[in-house]
One Martini backbone bead per residue (centre of mass of N, CA, C, O) as a GRO file, in nm:
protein
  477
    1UNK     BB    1  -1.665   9.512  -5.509
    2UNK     BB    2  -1.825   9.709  -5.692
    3UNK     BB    3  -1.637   9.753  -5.920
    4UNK     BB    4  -1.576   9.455  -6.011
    5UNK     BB    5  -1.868   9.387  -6.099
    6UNK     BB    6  -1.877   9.604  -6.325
    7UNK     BB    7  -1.605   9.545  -6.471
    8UNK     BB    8  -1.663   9.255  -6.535
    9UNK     BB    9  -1.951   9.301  -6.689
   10UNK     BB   10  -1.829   9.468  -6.945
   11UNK     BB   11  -1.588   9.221  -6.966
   12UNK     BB   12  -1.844   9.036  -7.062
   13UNK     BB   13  -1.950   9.132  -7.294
   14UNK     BB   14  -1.698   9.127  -7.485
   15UNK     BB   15  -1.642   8.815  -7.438
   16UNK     BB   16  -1.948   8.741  -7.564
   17UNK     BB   17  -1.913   8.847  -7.840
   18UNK     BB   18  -1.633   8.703  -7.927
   19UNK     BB   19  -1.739   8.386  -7.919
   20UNK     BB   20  -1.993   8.411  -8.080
   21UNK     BB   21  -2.279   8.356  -7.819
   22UNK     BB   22  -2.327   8.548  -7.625
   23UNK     BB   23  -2.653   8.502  -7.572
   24UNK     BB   24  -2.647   8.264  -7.450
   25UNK     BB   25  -2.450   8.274  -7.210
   26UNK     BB   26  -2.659   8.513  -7.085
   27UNK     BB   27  -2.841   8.368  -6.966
   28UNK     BB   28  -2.781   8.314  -6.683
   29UNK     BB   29  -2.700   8.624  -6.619
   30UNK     BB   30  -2.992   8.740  -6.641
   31UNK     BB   31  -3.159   8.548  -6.448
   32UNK     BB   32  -2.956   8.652  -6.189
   33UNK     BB   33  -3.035   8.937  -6.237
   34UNK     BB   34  -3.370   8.908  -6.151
   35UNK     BB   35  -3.386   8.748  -5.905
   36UNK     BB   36  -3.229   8.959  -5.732
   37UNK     BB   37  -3.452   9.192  -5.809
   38UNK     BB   38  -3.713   9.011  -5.670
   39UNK     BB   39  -3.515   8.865  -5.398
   40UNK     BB   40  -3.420   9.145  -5.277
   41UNK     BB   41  -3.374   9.336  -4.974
   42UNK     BB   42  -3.194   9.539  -5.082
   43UNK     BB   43  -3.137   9.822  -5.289
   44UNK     BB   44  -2.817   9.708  -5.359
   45UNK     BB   45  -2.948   9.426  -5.481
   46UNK     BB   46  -3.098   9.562  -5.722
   47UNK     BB   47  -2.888   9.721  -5.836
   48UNK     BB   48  -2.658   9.618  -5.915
   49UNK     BB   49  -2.748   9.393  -6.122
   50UNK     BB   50  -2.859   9.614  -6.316
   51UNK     BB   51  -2.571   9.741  -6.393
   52UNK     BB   52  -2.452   9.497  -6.486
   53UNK     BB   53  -2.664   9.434  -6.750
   54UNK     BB   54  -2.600   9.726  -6.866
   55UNK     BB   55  -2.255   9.661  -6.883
   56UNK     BB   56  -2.299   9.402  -7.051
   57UNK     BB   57  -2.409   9.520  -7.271
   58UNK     BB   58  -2.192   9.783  -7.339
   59UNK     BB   59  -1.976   9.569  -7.413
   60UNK     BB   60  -2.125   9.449  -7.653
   61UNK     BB   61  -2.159   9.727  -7.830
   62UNK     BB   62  -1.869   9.797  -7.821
   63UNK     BB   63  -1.749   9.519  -7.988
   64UNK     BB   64  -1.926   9.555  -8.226
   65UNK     BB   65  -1.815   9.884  -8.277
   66UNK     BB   66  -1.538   9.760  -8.425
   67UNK     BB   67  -1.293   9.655  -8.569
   68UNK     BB   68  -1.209   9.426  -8.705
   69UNK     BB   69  -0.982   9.185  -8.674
   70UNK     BB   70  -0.706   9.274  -8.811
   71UNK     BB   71  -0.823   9.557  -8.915
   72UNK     BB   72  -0.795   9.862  -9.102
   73UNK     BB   73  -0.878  10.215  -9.143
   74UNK     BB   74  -0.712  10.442  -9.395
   75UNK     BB   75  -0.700  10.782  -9.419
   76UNK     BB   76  -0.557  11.012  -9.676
   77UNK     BB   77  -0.511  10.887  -9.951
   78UNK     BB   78  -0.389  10.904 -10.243
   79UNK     BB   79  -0.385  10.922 -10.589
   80UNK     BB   80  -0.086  10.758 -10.587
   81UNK     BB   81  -0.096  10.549 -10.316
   82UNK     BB   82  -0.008  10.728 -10.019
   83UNK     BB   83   0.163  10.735  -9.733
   84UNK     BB   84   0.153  10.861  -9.426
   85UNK     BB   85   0.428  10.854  -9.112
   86UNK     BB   86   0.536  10.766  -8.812
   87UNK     BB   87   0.799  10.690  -8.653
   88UNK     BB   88   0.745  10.439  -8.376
   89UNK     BB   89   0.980  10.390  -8.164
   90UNK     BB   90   1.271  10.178  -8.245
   91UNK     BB   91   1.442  10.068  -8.455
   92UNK     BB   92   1.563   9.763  -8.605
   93UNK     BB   93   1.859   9.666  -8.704
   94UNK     BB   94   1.930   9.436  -9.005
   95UNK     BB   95   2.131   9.319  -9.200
   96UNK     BB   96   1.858   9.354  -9.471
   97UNK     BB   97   1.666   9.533  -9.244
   98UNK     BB   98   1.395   9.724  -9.096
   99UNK     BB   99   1.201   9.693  -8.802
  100UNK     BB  100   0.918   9.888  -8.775
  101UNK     BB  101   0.685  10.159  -8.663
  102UNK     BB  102   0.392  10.261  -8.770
  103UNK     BB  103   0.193  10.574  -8.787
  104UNK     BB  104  -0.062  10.679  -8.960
  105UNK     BB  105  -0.210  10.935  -9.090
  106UNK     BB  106   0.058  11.126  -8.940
  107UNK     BB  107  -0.026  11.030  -8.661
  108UNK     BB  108  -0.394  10.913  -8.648
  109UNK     BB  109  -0.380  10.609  -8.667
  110UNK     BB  110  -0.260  10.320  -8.707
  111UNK     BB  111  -0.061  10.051  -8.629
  112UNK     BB  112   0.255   9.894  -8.787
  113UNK     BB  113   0.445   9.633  -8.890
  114UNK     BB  114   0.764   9.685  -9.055
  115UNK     BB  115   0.970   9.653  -9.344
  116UNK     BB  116   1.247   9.835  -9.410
  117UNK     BB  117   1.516   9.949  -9.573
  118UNK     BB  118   1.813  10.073  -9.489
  119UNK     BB  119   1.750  10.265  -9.714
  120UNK     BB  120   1.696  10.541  -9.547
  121UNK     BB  121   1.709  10.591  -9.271
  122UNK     BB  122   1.577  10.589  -8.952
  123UNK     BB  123   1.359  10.737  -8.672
  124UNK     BB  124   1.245  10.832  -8.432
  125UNK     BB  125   0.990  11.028  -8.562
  126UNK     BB  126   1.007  11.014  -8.843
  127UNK     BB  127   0.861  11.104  -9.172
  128UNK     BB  128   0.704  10.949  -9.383
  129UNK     BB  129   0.655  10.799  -9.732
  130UNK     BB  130   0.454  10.554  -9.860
  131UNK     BB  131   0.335  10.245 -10.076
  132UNK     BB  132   0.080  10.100 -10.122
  133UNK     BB  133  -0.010   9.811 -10.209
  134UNK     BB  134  -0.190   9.634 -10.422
  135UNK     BB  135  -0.304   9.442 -10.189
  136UNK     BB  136  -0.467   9.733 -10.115
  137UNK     BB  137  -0.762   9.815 -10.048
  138UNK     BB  138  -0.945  10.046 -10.213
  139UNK     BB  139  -1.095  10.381 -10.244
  140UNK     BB  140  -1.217  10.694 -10.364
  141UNK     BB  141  -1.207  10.838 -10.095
  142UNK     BB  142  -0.935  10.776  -9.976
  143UNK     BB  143  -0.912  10.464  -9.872
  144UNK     BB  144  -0.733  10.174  -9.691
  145UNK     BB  145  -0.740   9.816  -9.572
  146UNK     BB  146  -0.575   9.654  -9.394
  147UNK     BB  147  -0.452   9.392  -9.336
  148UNK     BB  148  -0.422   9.069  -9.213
  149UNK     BB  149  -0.226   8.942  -8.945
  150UNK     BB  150   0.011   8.799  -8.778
  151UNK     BB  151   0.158   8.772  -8.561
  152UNK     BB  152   0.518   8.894  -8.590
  153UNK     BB  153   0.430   9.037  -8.840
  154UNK     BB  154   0.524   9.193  -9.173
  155UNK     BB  155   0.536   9.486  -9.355
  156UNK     BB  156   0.611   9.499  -9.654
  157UNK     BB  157   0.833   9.799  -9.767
  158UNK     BB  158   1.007   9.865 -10.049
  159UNK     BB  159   0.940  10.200 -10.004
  160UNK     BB  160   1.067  10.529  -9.949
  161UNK     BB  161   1.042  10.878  -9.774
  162UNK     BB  162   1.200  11.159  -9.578
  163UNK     BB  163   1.052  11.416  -9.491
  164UNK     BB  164   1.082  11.465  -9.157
  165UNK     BB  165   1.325  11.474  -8.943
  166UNK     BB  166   1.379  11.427  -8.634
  167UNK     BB  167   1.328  11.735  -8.333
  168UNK     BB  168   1.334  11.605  -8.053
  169UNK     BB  169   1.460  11.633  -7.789
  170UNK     BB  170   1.357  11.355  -7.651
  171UNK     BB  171   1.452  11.179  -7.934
  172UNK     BB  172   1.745  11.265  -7.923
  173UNK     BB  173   1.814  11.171  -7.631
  174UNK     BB  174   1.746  10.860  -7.689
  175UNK     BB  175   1.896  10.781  -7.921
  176UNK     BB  176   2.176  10.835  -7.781
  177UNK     BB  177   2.110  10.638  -7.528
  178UNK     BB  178   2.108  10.402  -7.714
  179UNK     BB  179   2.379  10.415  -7.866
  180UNK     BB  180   2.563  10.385  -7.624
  181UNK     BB  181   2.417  10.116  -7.516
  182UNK     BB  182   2.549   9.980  -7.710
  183UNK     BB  183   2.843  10.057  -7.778
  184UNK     BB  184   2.911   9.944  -7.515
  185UNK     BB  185   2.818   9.652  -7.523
  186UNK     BB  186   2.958   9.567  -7.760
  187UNK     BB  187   3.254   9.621  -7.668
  188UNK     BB  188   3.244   9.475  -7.349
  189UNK     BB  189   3.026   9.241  -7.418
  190UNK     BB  190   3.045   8.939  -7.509
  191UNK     BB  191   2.981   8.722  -7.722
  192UNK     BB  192   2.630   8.670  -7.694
  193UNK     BB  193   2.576   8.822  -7.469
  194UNK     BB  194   2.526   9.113  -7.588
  195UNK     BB  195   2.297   9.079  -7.716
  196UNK     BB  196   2.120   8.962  -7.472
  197UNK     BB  197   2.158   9.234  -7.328
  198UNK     BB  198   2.023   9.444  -7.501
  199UNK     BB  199   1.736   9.280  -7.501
  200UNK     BB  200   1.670   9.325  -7.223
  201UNK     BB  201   1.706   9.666  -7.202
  202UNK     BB  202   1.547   9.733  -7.498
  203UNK     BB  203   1.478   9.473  -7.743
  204UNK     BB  204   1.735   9.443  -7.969
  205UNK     BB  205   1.804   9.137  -8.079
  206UNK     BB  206   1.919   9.110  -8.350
  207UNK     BB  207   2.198   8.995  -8.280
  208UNK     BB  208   2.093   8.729  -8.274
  209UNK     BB  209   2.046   8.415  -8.386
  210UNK     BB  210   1.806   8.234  -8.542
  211UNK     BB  211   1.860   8.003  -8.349
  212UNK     BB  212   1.852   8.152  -8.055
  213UNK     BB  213   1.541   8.284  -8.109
  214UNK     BB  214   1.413   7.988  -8.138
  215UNK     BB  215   1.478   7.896  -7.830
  216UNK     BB  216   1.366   8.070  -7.665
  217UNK     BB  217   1.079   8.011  -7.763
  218UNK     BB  218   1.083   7.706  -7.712
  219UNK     BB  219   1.122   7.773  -7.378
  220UNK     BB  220   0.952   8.037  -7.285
  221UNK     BB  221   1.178   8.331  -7.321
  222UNK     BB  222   1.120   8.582  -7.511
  223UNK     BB  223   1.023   8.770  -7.308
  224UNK     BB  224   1.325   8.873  -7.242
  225UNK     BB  225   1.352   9.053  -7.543
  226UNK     BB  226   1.016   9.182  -7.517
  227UNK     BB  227   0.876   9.445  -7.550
  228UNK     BB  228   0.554   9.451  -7.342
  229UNK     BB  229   0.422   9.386  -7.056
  230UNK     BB  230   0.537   9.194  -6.883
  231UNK     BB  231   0.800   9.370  -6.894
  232UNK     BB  232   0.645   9.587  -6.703
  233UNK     BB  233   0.493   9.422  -6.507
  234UNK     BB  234   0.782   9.301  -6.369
  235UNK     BB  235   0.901   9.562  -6.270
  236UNK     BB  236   0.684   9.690  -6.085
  237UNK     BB  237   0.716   9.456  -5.907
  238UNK     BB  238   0.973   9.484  -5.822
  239UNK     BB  239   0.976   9.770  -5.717
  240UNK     BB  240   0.758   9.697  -5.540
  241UNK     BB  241   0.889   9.512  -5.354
  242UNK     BB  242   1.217   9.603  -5.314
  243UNK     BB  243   1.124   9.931  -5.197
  244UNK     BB  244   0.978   9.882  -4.922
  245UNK     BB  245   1.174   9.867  -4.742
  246UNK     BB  246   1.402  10.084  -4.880
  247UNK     BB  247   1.238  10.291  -4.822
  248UNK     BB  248   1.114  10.512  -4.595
  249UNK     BB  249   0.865  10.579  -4.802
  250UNK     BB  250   0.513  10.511  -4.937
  251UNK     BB  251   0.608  10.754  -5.157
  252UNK     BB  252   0.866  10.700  -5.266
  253UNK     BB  253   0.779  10.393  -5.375
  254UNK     BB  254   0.592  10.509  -5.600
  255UNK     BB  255   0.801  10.712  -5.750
  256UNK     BB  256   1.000  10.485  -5.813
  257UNK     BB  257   0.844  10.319  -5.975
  258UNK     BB  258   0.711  10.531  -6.178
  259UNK     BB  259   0.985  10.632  -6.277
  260UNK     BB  260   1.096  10.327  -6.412
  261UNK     BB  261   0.905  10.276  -6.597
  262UNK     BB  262   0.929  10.545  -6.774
  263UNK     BB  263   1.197  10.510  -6.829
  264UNK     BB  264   1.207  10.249  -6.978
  265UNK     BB  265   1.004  10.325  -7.188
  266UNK     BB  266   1.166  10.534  -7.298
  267UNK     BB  267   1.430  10.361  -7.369
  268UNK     BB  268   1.250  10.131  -7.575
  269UNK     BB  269   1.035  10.391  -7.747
  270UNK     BB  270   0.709  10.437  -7.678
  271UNK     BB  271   0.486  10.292  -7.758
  272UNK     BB  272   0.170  10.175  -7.714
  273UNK     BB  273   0.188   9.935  -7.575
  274UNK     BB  274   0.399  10.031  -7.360
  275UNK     BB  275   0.228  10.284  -7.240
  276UNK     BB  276  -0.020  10.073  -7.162
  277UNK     BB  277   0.185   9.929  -6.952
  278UNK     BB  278   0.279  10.156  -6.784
  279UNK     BB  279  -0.034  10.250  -6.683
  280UNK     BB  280  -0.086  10.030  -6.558
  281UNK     BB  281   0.157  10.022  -6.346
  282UNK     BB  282   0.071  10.271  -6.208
  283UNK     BB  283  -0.223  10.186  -6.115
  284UNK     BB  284  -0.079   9.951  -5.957
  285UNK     BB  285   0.079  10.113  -5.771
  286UNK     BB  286  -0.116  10.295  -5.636
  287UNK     BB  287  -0.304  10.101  -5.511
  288UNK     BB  288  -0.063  10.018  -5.318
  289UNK     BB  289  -0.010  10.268  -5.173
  290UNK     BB  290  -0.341  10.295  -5.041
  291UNK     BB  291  -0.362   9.977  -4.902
  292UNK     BB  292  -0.603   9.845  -4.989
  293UNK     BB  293  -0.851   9.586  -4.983
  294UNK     BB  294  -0.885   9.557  -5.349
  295UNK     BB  295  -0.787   9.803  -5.524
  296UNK     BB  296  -0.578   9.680  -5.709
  297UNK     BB  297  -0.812   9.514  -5.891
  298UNK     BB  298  -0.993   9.743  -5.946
  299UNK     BB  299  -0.792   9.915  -6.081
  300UNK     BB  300  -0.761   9.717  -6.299
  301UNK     BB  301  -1.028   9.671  -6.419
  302UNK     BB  302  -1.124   9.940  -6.492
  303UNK     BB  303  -0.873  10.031  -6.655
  304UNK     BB  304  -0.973   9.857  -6.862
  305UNK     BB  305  -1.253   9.928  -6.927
  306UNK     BB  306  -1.166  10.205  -7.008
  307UNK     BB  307  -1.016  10.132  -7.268
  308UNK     BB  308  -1.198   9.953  -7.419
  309UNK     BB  309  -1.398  10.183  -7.448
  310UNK     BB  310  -1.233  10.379  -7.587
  311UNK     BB  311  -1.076  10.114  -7.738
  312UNK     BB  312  -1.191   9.821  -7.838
  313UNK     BB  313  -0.949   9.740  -8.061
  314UNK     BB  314  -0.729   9.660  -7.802
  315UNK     BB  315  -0.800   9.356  -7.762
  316UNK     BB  316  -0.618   9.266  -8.013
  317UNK     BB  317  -0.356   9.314  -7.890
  318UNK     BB  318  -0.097   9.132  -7.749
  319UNK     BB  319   0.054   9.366  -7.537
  320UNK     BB  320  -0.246   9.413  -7.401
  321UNK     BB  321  -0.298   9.089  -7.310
  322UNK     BB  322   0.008   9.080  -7.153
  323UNK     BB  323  -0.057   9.260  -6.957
  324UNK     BB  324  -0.312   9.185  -6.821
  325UNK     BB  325  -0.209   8.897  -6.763
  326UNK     BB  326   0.019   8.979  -6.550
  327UNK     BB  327  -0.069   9.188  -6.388
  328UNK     BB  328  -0.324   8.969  -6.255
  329UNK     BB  329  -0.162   8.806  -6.146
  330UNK     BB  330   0.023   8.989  -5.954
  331UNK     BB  331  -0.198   9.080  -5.806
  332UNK     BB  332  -0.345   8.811  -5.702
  333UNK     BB  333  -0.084   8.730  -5.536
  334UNK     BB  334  -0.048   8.968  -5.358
  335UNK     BB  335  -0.290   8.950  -5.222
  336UNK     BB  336  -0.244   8.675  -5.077
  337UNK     BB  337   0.089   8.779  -5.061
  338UNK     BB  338   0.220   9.047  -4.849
  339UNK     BB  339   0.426   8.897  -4.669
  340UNK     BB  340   0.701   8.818  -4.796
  341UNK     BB  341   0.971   8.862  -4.931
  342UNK     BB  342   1.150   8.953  -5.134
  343UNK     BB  343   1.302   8.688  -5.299
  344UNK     BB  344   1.035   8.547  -5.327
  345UNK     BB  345   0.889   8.710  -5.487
  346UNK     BB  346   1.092   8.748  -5.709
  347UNK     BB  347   1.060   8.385  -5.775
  348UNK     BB  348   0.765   8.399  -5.824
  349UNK     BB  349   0.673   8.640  -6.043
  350UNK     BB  350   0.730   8.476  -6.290
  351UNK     BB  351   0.542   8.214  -6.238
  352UNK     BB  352   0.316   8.380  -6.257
  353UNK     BB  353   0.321   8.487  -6.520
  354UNK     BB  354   0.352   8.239  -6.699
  355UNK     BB  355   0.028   8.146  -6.643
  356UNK     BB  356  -0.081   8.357  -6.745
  357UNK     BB  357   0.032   8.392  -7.046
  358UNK     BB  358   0.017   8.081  -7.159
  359UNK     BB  359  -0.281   8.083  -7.349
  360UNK     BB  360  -0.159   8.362  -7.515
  361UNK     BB  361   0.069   8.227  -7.652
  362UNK     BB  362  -0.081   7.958  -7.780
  363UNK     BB  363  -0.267   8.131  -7.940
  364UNK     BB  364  -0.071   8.287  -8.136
  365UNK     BB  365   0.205   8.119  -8.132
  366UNK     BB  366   0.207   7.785  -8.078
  367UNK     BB  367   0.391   7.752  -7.832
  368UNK     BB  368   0.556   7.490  -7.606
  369UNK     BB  369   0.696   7.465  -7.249
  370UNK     BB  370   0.717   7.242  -6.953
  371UNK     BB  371   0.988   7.408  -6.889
  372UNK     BB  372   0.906   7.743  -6.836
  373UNK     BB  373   0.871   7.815  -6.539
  374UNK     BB  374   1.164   7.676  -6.434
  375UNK     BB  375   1.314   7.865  -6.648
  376UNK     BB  376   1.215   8.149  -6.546
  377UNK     BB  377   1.302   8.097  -6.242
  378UNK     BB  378   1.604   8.099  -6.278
  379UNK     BB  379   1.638   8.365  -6.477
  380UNK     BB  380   1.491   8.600  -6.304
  381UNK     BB  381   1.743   8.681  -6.181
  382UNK     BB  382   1.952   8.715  -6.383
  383UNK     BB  383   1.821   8.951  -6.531
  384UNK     BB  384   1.876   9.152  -6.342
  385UNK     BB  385   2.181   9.135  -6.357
  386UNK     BB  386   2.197   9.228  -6.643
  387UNK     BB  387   2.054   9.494  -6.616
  388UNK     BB  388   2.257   9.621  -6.406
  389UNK     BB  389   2.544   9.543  -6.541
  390UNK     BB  390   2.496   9.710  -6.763
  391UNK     BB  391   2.430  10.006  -6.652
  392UNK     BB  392   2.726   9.974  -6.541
  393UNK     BB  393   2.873   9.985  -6.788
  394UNK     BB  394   2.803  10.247  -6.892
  395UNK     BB  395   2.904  10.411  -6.686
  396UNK     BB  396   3.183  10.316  -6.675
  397UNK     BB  397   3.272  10.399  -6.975
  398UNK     BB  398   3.269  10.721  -6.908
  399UNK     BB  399   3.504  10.659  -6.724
  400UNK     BB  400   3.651  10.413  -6.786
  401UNK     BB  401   3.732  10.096  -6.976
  402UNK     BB  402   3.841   9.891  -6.730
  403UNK     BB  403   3.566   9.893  -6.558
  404UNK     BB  404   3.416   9.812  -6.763
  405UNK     BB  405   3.523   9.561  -6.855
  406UNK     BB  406   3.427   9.450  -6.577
  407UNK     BB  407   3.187   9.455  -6.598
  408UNK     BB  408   3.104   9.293  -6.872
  409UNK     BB  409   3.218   9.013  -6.730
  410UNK     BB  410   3.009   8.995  -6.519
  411UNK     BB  411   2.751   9.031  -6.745
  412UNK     BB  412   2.829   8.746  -6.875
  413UNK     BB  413   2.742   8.532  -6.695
  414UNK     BB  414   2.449   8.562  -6.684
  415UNK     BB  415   2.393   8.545  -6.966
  416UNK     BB  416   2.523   8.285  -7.043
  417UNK     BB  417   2.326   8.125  -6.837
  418UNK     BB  418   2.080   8.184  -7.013
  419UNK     BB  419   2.144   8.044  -7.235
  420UNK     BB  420   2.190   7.773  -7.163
  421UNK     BB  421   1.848   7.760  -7.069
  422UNK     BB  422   1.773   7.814  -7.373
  423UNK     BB  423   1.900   7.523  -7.482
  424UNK     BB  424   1.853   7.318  -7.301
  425UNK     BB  425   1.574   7.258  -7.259
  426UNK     BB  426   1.489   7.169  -7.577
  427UNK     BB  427   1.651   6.928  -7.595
  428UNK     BB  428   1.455   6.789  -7.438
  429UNK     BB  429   1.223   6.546  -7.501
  430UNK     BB  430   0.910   6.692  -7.548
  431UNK     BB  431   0.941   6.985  -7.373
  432UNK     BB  432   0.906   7.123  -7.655
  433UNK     BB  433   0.725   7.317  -7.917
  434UNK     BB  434   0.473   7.307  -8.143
  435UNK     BB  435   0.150   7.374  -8.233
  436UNK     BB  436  -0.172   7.448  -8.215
  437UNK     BB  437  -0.369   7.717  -8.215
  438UNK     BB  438  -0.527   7.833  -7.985
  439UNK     BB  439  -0.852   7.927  -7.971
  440UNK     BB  440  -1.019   8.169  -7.880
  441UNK     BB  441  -1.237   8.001  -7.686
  442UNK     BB  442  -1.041   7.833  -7.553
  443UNK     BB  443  -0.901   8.053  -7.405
  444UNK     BB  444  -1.139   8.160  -7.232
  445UNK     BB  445  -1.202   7.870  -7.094
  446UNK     BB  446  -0.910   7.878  -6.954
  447UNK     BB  447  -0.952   8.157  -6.781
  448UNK     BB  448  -1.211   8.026  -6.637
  449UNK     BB  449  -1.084   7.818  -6.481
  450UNK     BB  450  -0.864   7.951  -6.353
  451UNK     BB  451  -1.089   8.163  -6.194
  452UNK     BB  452  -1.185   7.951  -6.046
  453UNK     BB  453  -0.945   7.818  -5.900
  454UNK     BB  454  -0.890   8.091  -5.749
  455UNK     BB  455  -1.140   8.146  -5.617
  456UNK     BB  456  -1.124   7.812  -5.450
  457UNK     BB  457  -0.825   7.873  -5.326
  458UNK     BB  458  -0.933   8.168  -5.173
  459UNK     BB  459  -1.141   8.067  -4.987
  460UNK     BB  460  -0.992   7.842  -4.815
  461UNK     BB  461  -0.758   8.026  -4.750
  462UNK     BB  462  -0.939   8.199  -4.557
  463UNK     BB  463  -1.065   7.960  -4.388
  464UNK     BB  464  -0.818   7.857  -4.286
  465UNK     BB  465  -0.734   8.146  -4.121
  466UNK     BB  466  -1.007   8.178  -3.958
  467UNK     BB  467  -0.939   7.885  -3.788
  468UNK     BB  468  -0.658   7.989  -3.666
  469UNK     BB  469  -0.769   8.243  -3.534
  470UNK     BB  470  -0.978   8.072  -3.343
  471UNK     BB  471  -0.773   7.896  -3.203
  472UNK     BB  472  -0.605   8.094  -3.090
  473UNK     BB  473  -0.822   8.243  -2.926
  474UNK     BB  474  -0.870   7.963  -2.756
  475UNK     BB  475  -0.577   7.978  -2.642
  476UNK     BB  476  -0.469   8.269  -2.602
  477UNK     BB  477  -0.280   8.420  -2.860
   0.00000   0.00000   0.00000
């Protein structure tokens, strides 16, 4: 209990620094820890209080040291306003450009998400150079300050050259495994099916027409092709849920967990915010490893404070706040119902992810759609079907043709009936739409209320058990 309370002090600093007000709300914070302070009866009493308000200046101070939001300061640009980058992740071709990750000043930058045209092709790992477009403000010392930019939107890059193309086997091993995996795919699995399967398996979307990622979108059901937090996190609690009963032991599950996390990691491109969301998910196995009551969430809140301590403005990431708010979910779901079984778990923890998550949609996205939970519901077995049955195909391929052709055929049909739940969805009259975007302050009120909610369910649902234990008791059960 000791380190969440901890935890939480550090990241309500940061969180009351981001409101805007935040030394007026934390009057009340300091004043119940001088009360604690003075009349606490034991020394951990009067020690936990100051600590905590210790941790809460550490995060408003650390919150204030980092950069602006949505903007960033990259230096060793040249004198002709070049800029050295690594292509990160795998780039996604379409149509008429190229959308890619690049991680600036050579690889020791910031990333940003740019849209490069389509020759020369590029691949994960190549060193690259493009010239900063003349609306970024530069200064005579070669920085230059990166624009701030919406969610989901690109940076259009009209021009670059290839340095140096990707050498390293492990980068050659992952784009083979992706080419394989597209052309079984697309070759096997009739469109739109084949599109939207590629989409779940790697975050490939691009095959999917702008019509059909717009329903997804507005359905609320867009991050089944988006490789995020979200789905890094759904996946490890999935494989540690599935894993319980079928594994000898609980080294075994733990293993075979971070294992599958990592290999998919692997295989969507290592992204910065993937890699993220994969380290979650591994503190999050091994916490469930060591099976104390207590451990998921502790574990999970350090490791959050301690991220946001080494890099401040990883807070403004939004795969990173998506990653953070479903593995809490999922988290403290897990808590409350450990022995579920498997089938169970498997049909609410998209609710539980859908629930947690859907504040941060609003505020970045502002997209709402009122039967998104129970859509997510129905679609998050066919995902799994999806994903096992494409995984069957590339193996297939390998085999015979026609065994593909079997599997594809298969994976078409979970496929299809996805999409049919994200065209049907919208069509109902006020069921989804556009609205505005939730501010940040409405935001974080609304995860207050939410945690106050969760609380105040948790404590009844604990008494309640304690009453039935009672009586049990009294009873001689």
């Amino acid at each position: 209990m000791t380190g969440i309370i901890l935890a939480v002090a550090f990241l309500a600093g940061v969180l009351l620094r981001d409101s805007g007000a935040g030394w007026v709300q934390a009057v009340p914070l300091i004043a119940g820890g001088v009360a604690a302070v003075l009349f606490g009866d034991r020394w951990v009493d009067r020690t936990i209080p100051v600590l905590a308000l210790l941790l809460l200046a550490i995060g408003a101070w650390r919150a204030g040291a980092s950069v602006e939001r949505g903007e960033s300061i990259v230096s060793g640009m040249s004198a002709d306003r070049s800029i050295d980058a690594i292509v990160v992740g795998l780039p996604r071709r379409e149509s008429t450009r190229v959308t890619a990750k690049l991680q600036l000043s050579g690889g020791n930058g910031p990333t940003i998400a740019v849209s490069l045209p389509l020759f020369p092709s590029v691949t994960s790992g190549d060193e690259i150079r493009f010239w900063a477009p003349a609306s970024w403000k530069s200064t005579e010392d070669g920085t230059v300050l990166l624009p701030a930019t919406q969610p989901g939107t690109d940076v259009f890059v009209p021009a670059f050259e290839i340095e140096r193309s990707a050498s390293s086997p492990l980068t050659r091993l992952r784009v083979r495994t992706n080419n394989l995996l597209t052309s079984s795919i697309e070759r096997y699995v009739p469109e739109p099916a084949g599109a939207l399967t590629l989409g779940i398996m790697n975050g490939d979307d691009s095959g999917m027409t702008a019509s059909t990622r717009q329903r997804f979108r507005l359905s609320g059901m867009s991050h089944i092709t988006a490789v995020s937090g979200w789905n890094v996190a759904l996946v490890a609690g999935l494989i540690s849920l599935l894993t319980r009963r079928l594994a000898p032991t609980s080294l075994v599950t733990l293993l075979a967990g971070v294992g599958v996390v990592w290999a998919y990691a692997f295989l969507v491109g290592m992204g910065p915010s993937v890699i993220r969301a994969a380290g979650m998910a591994t503190v999050f196995l091994m916490a469930r490893w060591r099976g104390r009551q207590g451990d998921l969430v502790t574990s999970i809140l350090l490791t959050v404070a301690a991220i946001v301590t080494l890099t401040p403005s990883i807070r403004f990431d939004v795969g990173f706040q998506l990653s953070v708010a479903a593995t809490l979910g999922i988290v403290l779901f897990v808590e409350q119902f450990p022995r579920l079984s498997g089938w169970q778990s498997a049909l609410a923890l998209p609710f539980v992810a859908q629930i947690a998550t859907a504040p941060l949609q609003l505020h970045h996205f502002g997209t709402f759609s009122l039967f998104a939970p129970l859509a997510n519901l129905v679609a998050a077995p066919l995902v799994g079907l999806v994903m096992t049955g494409g995984v069957v195909t590339v193996v297939a391929s390998l085999v015979h043709p026609l065994l593909a052709e079997i599997a594809g055929a298969a994976t078409w049909l979970p496929a299809q009936m996805i999409i049919a739940i994200a065209e049907r969805e919208p069509a109902i009259a006020g069921s989804s739409g556009t609205m505005f975007a939730l501010s940040w302050s409405t935001t974080f009120v609304t995860y207050v209320v939410l945690v106050l909610g969760y609380c105040i369910w948790s404590i009844r649902l604990k008494l309640s058990r304690l009453r039935l234990r009672a009586m049990k008791a009294d009873a001689g059960i």
